[in-house]
C-alpha positions in Angstrom: 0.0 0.0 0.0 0.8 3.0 -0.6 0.5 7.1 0.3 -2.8 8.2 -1.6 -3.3 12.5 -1.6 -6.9 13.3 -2.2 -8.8 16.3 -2.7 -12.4 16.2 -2.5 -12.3 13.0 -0.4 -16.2 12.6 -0.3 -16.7 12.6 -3.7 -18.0 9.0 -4.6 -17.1 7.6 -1.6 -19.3 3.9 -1.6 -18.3 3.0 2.2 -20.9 4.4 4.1 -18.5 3.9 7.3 -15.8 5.2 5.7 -18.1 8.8 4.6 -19.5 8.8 8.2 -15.6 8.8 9.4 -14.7 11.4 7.5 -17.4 13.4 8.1 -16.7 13.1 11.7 -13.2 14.2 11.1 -14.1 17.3 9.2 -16.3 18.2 12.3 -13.6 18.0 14.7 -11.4 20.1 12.1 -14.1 22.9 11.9 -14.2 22.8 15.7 -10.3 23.2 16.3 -9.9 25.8 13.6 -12.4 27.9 16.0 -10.9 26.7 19.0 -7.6 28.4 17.5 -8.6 31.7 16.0 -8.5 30.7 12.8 -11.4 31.3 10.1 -14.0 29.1 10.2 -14.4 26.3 7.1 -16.3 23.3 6.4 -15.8 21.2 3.6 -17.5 22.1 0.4 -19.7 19.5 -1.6 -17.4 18.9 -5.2 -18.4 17.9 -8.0 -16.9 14.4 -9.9 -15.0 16.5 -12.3 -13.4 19.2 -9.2 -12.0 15.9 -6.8 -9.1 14.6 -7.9 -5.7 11.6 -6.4 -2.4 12.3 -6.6 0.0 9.9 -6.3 2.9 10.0 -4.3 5.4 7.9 -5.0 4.8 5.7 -1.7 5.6 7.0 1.8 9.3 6.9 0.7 8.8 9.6 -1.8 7.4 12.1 0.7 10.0 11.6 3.3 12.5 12.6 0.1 11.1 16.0 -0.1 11.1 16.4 3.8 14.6 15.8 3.4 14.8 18.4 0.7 13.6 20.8 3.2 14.9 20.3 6.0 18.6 20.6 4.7 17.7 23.6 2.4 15.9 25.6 5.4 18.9 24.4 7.7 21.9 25.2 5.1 20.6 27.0 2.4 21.0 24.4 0.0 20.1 21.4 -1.3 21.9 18.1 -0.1 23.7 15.8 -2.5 20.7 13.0 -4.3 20.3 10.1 -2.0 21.3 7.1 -4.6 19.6 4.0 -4.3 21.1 2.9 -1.6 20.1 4.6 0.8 16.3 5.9 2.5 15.0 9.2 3.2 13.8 8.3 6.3 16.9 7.5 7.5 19.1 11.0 7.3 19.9 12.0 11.2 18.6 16.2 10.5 15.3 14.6 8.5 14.7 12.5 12.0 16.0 15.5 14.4 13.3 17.6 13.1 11.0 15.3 13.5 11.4 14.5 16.7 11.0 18.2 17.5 7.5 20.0 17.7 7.2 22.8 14.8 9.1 25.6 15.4 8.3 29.4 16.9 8.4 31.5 14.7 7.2 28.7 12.2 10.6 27.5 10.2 10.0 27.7 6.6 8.7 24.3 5.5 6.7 23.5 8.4 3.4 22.8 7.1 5.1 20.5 4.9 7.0 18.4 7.3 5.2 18.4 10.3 2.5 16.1 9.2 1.6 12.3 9.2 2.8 10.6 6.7 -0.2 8.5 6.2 -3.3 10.4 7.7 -4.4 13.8 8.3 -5.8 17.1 6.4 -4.8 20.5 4.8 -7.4 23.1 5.0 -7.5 25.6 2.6 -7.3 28.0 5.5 -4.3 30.6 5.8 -2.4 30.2 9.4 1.2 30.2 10.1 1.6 27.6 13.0 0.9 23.9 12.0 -1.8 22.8 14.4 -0.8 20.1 16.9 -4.1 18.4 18.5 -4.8 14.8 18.7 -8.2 15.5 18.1 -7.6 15.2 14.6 -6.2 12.5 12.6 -2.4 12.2 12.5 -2.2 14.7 15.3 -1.3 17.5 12.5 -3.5 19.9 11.3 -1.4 21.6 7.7 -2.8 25.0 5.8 -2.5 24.1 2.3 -2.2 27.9 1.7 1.1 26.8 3.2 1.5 23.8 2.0 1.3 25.7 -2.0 3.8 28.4 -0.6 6.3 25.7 0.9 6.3 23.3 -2.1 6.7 26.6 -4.5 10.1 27.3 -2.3 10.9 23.9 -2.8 10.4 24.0 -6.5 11.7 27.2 -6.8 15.8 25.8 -5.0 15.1 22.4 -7.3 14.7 24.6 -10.8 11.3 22.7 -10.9 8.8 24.1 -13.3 5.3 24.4 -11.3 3.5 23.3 -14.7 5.6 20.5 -15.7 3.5 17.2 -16.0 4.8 14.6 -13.1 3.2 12.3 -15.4 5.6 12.9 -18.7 7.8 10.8 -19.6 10.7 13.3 -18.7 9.9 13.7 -15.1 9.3 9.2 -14.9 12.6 8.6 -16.4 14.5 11.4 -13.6 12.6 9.7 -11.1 13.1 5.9 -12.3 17.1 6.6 -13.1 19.6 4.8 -11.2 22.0 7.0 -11.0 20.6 10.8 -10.2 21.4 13.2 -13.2 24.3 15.4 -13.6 22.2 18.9 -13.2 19.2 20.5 -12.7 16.1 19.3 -11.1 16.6 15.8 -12.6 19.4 14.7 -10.1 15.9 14.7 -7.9 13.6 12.5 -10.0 11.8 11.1 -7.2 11.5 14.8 -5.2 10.4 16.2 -8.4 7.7 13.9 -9.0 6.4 14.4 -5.5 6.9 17.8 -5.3 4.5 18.4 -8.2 1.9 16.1 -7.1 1.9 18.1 -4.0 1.9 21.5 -5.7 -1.4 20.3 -7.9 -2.9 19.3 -4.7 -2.5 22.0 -2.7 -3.5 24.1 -5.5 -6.8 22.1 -6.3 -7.7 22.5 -2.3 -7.1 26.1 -2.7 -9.3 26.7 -5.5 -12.0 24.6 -4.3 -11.9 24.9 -0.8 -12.1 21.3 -0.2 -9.3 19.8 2.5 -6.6 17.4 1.1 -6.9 14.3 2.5 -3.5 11.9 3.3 -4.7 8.2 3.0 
């Protein structure tokens, strides 16, 4: 199994336990964001055509871009390509940060690596600190405002054009090479690739107003 992204969550959902879940869980979301401060928001009902899935390359894949970010908002650069010998989740600053609660003032990638990896919500609602209450999944509640901002940074230090296709040829072969590239955002295949599934995401939540949904 794999990480699934979702926007528009509810849309076409058969499992009647499953809706009822989620419903729940966008309750308790409304109700923190007012217990915070921050603007109220409920999820909006999509249509088929406005809900979309991104992938996202496993849970692997999003622990690569964490890396990316933590070493470029620690150094101001990127670090050398992994190779395929070695994991994401394993890099000692990746796991330091997070260990660590987000950071105050918020560091510059927070929204995007303070989350679960597996469960939990953005909300297209604009607020600085990343939300830590267990009354909602994952124990991480993300802005995907920030989230958009964030991954733009990212793409921004990787030379990553925001409209490239993740699902072109060009950005598969970066991300299926062996060896990383000499230059350019292709010595990052696999960050790439999740780095513009998260972009679309983030971008479809904020022009819908629907939450994204990590499943």
């Amino acid at each position: 199994m794999g990480l699934n992204i979702a926007v528009g969550v509810l849309v076409d959902a058969e499992d009647d336990d499953y809706t009822e879940m989620v419903r729940a869980d966008f309750v308790a979301v409304g109700e923190l964001l007012v217990r915070v401060g921050a603007r109220p928001w409920t999820e909006p009902d999509l249509d088929d055509g406005e809900a979309a899935e991104f992938e996202a390359w496993g849970y692997s894949g999003l622990h690569t871009v964490r890396r990316l970010a933590v070493h470029l908002a620690a150094a101001g650069r990127l670090p050398e390509p992994l190779g395929t010998s070695r994991r994401a989740a394993d890099d000692p600053l990746l796991n330091q940060v997070y260990e660590a609660l987000p950071s105050d003032p918020p560091g510059p990638f927070d929204h995007l690596v303070h989350h679960s990896d597996c469960e939990g919500y953005y909300v297209p609602i604009e607020f600085d600190h990343v939300i830590v209450d267990k009354a909602v999944p994952g124990g991480y509640l993300g802005s995907s405002v920030r989230l958009l901002a964030e991954t733009r940074r990212l793409a921004e230090a990787l030379g990553l054009p925001e409209d490239l296709d993740p699902d072109s040829e060009e950005v598969f072969d970066a991300a299926d090479a062996e060896e990383p590239a000499a230059e350019g955002w292709q010595r990052y295949g696999v960050e790439s690739y999740v780095c513009l599934q998260l972009l679309r995401a983030a971008r479809l939540s904020v022009s819908t107003g629907a939450a994204i949904a990590f499943t």
